[in-house]
KEDRENVEX-691966 format. One line per field, with one value per atom (N, C-alpha, C): residue number from 0; atom name; x, y, z. Coordinates in steps of 0.001 Angstrom, whole numbers, plus 500000, padded with zeros to 6 digits. Last residue first. Layout:
BEGIN
nr c(NUM,...)
atom c(CA,...)
xx c(X,...)
yy c(Y,...)
zz c(Z,...)
//
This chain:
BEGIN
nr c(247,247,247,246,246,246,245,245,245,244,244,244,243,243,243,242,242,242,241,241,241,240,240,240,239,239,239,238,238,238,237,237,237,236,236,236,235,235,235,234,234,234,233,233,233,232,232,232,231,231,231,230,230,230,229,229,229,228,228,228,227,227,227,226,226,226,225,225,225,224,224,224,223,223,223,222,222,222,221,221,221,220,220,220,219,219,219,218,218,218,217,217,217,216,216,216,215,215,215,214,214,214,213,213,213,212,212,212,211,211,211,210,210,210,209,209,209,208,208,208,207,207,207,206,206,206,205,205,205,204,204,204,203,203,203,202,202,202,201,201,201,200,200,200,199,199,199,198,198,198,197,197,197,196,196,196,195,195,195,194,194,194,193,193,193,192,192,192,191,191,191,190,190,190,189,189,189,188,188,188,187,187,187,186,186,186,185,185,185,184,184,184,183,183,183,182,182,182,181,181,181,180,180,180,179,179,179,178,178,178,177,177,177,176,176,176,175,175,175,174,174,174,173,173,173,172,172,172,171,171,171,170,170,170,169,169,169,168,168,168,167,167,167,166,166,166,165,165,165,164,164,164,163,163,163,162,162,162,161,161,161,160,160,160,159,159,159,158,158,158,157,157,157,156,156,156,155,155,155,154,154,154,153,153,153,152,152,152,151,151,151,150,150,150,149,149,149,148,148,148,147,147,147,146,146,146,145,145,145,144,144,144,143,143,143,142,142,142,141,141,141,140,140,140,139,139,139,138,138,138,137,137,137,136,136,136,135,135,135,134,134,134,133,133,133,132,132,132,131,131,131,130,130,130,129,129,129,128,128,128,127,127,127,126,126,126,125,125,125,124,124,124,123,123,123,122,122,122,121,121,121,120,120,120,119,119,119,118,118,118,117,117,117,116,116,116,115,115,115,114,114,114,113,113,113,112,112,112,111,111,111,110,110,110,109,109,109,108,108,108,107,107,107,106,106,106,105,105,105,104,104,104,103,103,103,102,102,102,101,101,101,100,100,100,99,99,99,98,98,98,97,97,97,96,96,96,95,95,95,94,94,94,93,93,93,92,92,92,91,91,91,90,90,90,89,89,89,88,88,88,87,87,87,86,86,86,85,85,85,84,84,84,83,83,83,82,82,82,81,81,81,80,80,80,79,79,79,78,78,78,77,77,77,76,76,76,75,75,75,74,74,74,73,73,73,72,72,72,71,71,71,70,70,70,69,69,69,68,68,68,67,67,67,66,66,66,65,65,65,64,64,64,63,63,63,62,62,62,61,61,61,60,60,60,59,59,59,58,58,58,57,57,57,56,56,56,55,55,55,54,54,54,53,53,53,52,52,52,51,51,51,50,50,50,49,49,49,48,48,48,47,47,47,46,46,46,45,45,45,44,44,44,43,43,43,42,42,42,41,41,41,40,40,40,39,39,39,38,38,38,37,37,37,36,36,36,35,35,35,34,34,34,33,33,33,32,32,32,31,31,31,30,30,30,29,29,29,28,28,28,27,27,27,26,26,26,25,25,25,24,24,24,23,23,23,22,22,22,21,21,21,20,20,20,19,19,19,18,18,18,17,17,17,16,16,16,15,15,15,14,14,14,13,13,13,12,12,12,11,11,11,10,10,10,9,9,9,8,8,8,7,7,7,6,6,6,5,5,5,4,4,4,3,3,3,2,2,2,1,1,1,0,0,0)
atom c(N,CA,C,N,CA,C,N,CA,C,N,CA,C,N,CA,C,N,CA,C,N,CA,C,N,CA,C,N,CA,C,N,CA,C,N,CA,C,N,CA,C,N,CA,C,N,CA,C,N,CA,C,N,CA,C,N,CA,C,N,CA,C,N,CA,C,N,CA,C,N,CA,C,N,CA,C,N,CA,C,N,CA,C,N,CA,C,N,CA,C,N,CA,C,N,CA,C,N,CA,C,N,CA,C,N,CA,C,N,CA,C,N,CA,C,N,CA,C,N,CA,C,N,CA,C,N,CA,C,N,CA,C,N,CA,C,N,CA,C,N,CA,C,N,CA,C,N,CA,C,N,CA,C,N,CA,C,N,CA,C,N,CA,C,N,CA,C,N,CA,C,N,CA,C,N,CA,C,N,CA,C,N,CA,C,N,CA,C,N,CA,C,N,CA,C,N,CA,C,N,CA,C,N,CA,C,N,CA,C,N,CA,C,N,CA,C,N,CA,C,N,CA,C,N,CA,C,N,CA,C,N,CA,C,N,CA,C,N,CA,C,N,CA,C,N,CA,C,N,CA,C,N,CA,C,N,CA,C,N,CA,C,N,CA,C,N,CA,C,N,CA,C,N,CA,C,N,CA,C,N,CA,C,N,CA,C,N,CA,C,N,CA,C,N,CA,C,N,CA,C,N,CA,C,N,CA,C,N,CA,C,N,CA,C,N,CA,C,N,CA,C,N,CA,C,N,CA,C,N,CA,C,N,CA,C,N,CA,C,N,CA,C,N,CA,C,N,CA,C,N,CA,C,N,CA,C,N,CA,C,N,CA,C,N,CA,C,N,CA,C,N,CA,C,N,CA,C,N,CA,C,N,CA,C,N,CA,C,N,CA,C,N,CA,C,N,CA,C,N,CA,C,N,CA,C,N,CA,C,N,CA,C,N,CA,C,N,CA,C,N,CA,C,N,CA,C,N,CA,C,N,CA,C,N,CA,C,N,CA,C,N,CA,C,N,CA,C,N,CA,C,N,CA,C,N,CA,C,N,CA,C,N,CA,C,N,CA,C,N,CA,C,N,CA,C,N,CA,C,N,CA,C,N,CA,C,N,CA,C,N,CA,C,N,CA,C,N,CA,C,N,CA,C,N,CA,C,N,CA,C,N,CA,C,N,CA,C,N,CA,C,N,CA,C,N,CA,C,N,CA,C,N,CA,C,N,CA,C,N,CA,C,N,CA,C,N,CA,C,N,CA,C,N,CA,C,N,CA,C,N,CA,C,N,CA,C,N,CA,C,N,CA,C,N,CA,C,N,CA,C,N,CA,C,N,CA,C,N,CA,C,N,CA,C,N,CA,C,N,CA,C,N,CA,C,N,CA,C,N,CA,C,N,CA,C,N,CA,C,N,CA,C,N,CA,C,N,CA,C,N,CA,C,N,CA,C,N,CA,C,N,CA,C,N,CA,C,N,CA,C,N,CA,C,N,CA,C,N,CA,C,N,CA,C,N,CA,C,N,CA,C,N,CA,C,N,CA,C,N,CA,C,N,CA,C,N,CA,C,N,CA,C,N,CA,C,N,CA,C,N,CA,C,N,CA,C,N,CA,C,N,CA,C,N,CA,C,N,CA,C,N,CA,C,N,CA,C,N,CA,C,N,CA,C,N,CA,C,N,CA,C,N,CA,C,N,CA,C,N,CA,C,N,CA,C,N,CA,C,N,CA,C,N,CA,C,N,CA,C,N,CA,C,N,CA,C,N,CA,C,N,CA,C,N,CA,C,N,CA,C,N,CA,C,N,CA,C,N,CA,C,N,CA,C,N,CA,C,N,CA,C,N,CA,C,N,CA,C,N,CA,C,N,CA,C,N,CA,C,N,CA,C,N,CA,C,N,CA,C,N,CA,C,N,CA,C,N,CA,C,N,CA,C,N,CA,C,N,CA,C,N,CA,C,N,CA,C)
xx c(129246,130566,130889,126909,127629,128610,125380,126968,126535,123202,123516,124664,120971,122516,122965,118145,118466,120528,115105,116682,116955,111920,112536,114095,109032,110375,111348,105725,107026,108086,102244,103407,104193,100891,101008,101961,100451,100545,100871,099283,100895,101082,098046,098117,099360,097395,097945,098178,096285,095254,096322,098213,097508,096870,098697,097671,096993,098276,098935,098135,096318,096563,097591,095222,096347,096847,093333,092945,094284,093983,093757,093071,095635,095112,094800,097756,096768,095756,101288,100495,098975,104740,102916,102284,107571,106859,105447,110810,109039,108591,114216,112633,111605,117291,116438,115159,120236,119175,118358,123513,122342,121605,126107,125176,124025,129911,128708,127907,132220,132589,131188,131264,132223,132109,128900,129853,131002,125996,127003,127910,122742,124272,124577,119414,120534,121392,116051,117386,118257,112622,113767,114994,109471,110179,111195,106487,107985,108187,103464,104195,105119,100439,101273,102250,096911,098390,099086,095090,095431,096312,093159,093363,093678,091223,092575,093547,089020,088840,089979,088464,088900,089074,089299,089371,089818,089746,088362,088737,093226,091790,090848,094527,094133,092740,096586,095676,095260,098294,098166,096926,100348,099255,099132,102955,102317,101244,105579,104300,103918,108840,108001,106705,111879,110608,109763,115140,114195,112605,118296,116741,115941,121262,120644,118951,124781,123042,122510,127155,126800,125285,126859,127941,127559,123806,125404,125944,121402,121556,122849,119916,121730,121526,116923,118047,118809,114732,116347,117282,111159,112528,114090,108188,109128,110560,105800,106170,106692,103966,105801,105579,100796,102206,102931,100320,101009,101261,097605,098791,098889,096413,096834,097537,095820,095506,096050,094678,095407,094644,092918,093933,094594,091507,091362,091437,092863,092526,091514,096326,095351,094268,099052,098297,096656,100315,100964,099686,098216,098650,099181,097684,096894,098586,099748,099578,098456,100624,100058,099644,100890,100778,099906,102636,101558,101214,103791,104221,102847,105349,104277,104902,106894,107095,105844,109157,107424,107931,111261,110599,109608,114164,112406,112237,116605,116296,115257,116061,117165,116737,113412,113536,114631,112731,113356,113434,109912,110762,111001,109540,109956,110557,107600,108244,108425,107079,107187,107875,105285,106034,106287,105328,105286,105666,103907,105065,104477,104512,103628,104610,103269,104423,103215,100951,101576,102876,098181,099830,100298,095708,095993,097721,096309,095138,095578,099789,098519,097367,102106,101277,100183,105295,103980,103259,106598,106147,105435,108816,108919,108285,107958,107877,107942,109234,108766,108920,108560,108465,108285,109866,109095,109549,109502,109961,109311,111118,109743,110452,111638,111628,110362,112542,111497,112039,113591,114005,112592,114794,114072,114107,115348,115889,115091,116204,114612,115600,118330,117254,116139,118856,119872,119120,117050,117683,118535,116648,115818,116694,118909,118932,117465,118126,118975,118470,117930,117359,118711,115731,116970,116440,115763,115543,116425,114842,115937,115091,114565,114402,115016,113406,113928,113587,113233,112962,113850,112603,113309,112757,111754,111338,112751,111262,111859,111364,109487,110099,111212,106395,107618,108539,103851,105058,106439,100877,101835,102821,099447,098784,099945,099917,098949,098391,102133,101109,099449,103575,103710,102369,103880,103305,103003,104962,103730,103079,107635,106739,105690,111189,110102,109293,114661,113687,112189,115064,114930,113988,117251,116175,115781,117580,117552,116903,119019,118332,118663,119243,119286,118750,120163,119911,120083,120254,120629,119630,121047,120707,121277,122987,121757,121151,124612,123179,122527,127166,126802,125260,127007,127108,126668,124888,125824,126023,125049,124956,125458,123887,124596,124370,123427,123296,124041,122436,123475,122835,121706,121581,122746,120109,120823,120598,119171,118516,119659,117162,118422,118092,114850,115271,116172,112981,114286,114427,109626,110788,111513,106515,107487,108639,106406,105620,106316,107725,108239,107689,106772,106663,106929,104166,105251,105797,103749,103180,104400,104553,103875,103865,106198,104683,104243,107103,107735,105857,109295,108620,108522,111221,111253,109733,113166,111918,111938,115833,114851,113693,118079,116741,116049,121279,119917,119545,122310,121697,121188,124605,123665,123236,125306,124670,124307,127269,126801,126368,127749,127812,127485,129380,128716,128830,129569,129346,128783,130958,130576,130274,132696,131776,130540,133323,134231,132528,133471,133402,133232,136432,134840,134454,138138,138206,137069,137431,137039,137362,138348,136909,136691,140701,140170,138798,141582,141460,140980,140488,140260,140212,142769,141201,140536,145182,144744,143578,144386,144601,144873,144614,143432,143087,147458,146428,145068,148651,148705,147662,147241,146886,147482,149237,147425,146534,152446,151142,149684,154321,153753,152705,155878,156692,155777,153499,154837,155320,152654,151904,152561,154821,154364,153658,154638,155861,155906,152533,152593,153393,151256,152575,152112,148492,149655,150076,145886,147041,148012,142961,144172,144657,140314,140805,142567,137023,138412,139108,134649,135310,136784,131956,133399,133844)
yy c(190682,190144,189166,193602,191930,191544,196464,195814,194541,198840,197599,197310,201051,200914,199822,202766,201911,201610,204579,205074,203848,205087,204331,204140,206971,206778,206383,206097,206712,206806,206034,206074,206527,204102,205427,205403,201769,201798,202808,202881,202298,201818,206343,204295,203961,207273,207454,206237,207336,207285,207430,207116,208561,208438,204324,204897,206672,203913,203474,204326,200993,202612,202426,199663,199501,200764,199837,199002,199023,200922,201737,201229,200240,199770,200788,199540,200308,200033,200322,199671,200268,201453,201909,200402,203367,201930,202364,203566,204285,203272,203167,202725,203698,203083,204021,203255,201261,201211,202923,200886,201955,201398,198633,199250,199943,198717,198855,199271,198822,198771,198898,198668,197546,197581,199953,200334,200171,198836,198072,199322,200140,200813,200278,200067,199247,199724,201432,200989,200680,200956,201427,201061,200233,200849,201342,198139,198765,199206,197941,197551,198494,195501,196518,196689,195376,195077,196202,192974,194592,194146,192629,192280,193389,193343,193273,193198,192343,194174,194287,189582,190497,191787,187394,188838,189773,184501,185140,186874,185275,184399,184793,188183,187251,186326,188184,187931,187382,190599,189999,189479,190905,190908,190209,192622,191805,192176,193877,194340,193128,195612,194582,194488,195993,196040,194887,197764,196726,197105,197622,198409,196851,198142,197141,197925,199047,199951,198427,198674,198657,198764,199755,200477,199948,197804,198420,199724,197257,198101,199173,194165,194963,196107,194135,194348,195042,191822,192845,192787,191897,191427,192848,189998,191180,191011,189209,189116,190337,187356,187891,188031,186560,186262,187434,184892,186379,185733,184231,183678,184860,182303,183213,183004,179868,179915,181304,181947,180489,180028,183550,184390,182722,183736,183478,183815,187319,186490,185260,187999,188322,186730,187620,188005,188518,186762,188615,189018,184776,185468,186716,181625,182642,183794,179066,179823,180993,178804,177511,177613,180939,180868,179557,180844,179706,180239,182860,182397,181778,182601,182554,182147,184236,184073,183798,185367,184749,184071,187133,185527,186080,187988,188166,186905,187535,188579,189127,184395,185248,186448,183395,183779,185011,181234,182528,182424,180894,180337,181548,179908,180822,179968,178842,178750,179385,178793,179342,178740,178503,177818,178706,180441,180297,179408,181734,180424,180119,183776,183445,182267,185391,184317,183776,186755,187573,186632,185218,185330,185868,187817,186148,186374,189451,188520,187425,189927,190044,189174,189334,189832,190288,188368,189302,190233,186854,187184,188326,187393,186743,187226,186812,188057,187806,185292,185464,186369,183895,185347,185190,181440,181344,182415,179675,180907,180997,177535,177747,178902,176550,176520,177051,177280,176308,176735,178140,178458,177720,177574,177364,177810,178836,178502,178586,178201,178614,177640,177987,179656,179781,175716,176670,178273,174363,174027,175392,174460,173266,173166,175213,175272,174240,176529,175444,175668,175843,176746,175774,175461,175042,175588,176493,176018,175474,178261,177101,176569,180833,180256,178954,183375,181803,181441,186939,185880,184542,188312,187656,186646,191771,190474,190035,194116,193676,192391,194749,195625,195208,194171,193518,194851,193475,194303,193853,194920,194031,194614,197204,196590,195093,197700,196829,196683,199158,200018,199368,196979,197524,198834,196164,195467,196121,197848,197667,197236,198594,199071,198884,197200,197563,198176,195929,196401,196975,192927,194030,194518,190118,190779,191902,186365,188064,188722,183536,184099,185577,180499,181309,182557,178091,178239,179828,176012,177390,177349,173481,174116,175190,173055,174757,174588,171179,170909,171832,172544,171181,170990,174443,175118,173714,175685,174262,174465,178177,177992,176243,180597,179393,179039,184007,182965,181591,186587,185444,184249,190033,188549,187553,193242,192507,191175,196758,195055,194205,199172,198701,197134,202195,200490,200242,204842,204300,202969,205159,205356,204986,204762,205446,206057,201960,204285,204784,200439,200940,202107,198858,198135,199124,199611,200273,199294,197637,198272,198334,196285,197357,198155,194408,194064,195572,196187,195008,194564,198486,198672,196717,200667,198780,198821,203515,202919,201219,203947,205041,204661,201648,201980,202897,199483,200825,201370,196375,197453,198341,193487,194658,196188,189919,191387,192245,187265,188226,189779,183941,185301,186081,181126,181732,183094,178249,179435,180120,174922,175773,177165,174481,173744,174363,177426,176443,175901,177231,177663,177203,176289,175689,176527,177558,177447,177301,178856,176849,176883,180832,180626,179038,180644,181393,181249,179200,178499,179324,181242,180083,179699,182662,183260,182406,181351,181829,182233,181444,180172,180734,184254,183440,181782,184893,185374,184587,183279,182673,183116,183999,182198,182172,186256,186506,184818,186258,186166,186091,186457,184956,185168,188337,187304,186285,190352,190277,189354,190329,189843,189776,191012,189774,189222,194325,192946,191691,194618,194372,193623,192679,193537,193378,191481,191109,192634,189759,190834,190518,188786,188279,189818,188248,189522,188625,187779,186948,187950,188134,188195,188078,186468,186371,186933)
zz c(102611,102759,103195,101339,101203,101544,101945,101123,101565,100996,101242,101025,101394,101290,101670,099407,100647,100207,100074,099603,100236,097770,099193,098870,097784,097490,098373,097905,098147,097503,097537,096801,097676,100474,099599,098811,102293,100966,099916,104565,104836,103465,104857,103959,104006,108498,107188,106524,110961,109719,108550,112789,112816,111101,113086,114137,113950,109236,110901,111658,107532,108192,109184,104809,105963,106454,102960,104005,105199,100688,102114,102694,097870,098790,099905,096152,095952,096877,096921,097156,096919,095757,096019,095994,095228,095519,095913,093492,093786,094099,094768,093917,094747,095097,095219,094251,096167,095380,095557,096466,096789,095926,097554,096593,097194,098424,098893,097358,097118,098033,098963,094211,094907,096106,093593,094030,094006,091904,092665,092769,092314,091560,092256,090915,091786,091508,090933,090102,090982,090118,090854,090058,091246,089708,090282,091577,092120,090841,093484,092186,093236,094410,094371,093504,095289,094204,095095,097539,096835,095924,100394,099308,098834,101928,102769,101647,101492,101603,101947,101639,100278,100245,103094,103907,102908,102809,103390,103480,102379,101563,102987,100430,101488,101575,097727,097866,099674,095990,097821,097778,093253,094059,095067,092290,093023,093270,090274,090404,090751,088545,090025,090338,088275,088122,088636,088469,089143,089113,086364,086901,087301,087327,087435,087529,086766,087409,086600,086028,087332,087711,083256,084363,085680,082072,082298,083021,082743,081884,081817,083590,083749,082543,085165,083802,083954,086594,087361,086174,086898,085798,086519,088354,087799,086889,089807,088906,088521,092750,092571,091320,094526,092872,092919,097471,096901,095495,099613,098413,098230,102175,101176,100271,103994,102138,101393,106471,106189,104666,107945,106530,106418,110673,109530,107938,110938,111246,110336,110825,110331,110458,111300,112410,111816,108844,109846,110326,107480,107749,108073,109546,109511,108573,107415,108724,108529,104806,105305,107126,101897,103382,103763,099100,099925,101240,096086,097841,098532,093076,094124,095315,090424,091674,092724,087808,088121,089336,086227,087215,087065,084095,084233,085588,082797,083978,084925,082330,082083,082834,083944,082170,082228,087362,086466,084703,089071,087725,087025,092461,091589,090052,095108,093758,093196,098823,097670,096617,101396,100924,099859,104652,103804,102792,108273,107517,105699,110344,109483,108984,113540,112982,111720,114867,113952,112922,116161,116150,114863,116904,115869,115982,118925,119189,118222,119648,118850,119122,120758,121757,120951,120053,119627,119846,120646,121965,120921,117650,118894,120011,114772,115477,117125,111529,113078,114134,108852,109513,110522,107344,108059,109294,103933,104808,105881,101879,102939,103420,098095,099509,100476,095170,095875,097155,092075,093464,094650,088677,089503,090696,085215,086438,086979,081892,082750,084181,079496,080152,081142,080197,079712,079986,082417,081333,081114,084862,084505,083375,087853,086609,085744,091197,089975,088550,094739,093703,092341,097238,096641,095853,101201,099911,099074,104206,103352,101788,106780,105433,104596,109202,108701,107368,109729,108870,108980,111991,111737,110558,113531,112433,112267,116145,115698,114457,118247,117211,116108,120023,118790,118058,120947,121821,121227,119545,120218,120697,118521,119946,120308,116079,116271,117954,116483,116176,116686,116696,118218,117936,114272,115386,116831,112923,112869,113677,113127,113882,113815,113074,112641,113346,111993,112897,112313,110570,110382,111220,109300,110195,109797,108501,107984,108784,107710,108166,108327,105345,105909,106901,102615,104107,105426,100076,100672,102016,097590,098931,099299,095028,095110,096333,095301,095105,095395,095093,094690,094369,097159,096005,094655,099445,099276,097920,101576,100267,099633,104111,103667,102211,105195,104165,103908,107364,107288,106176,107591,107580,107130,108231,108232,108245,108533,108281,107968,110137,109812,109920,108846,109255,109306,109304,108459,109232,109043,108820,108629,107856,107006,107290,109621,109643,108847,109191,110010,110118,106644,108188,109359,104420,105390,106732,101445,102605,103714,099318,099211,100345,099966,099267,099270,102679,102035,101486,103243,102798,102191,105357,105033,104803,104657,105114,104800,104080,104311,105034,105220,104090,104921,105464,106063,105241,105623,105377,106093,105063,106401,105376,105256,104671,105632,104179,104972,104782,103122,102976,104254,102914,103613,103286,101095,100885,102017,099948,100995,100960,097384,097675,098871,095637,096997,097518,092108,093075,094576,089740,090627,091930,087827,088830,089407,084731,084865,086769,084522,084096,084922,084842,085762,085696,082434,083960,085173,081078,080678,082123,081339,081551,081322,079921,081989,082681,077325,078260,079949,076499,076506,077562,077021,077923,078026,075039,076850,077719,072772,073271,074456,073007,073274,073634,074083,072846,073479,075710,075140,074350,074921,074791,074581,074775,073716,073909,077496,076735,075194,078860,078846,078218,078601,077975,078078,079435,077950,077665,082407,081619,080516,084081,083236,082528,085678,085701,084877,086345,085308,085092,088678,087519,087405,089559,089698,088582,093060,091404,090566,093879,093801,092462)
//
């Protein structure tokens, strides 16, 4: 939400700079509305997620719905995006839905928190190990920096005996003004019994708000060639990934 104070010179001559200061004030102090629903849609060159290609290296369209309790940092929501791995795999999915709820908040003046569960689902599959994964996760933010783990408490994305994975998240989103936001990023995938599956990956990109919509563009790579699609190519290879998002 963004809030802007309009005013005349000649207004600002009669009441002086202590009026302007006192309206930006109460514009500052207006509480934000107990309830929050957003809404998002995108299209990306490719849906690239941890490193690795969901769609063969093509274009995706992704979208979602967010709740927000603004009182107690509960949040609540769900996100999609078409895809192709699965159907590369030998299932019959083109589609992901992510489920999610958590809470997220303040510990003190510079170290913020985010906790919850996620839970990826690929409806009717049709994989030998079910492709539905379910995650717990913690995040602790440092002003533009986190640190970020994720739990799999499910085999997981259909991998067999994979229950215990874990991912670490560690990156930083710096406002480096006019709007542009750089995004850095580097994970590791750990799958448990299935170390040849195992990898890093990293990001390097940038964000431009618009107003009226934002573009990102990042390099992304996974080091890994354990993940092929059907004509042998690493669903990990360096790319370059274009994406267009608005919010509303």
């Amino acid at each position: 939400m963004r809030s802007r104070i309009a005013a005349h010179a000649a207004c600002l001559l009669v009441a002086g700079f202590g009026g302007l200061a006192q309206a930006q004030a109460q514009v500052q102090e207006t509480p934000a509305p107990e309830h929050q629903v957003s809404y998002n849609a995108a299209l990306t060159s490719e849906y690239r997620y941890r490193g690795l290609s969901q769609t063969r290296f093509q274009p995706a369209l992704q979208g979602g719905a967010d709740y927000t309790h603004t009182p107690s940092g509960f949040y609540a929501g769900t996100w999609l995006s078409t895809i192709k791995w699965i159907d590369d795999a030998g299932g019959d999915v083109n589609v992901e839905m992510d489920i999610y709820a958590g809470k997220r908040g303040q510990i003190n003046d510079s170290v913020s928190y985010d906790v919850g569960g996620l839970y990826y689902l690929y409806p009717s599959n049709g994989l030998p190990t079910n492709a539905n994964t379910f995650e717990f996760y913690g995040q602790l933010g440092f002003g533009p920096a986190y640190i970020k783990y994720s739990h799999a408490t499910s085999n997981l994305f259909g991998t067999a005996d994979s229950k215990g994975s874990g991912y670490l998240d560690i990156g930083a989103n710096i406002d480096v003004g006019s709007g542009v936001v750089l995004n850095l990023h580097a994970g590791r995938q750990r799958v448990k019994h299935n170390d040849d599956f195992s990898y890093n990956d990293f990001k390097v990109g940038v964000t431009k708000d618009f107003g009226f919509a934002s573009a990102s563009l990042a390099w992304v790579k996974a080091n890994t060639d354990s993940y092929l699609s059907p004509r042998g190519k690493n669903l990990g290879k360096s790319a370059a990934v274009l994406s267009v998002s608005k919010t509303f």
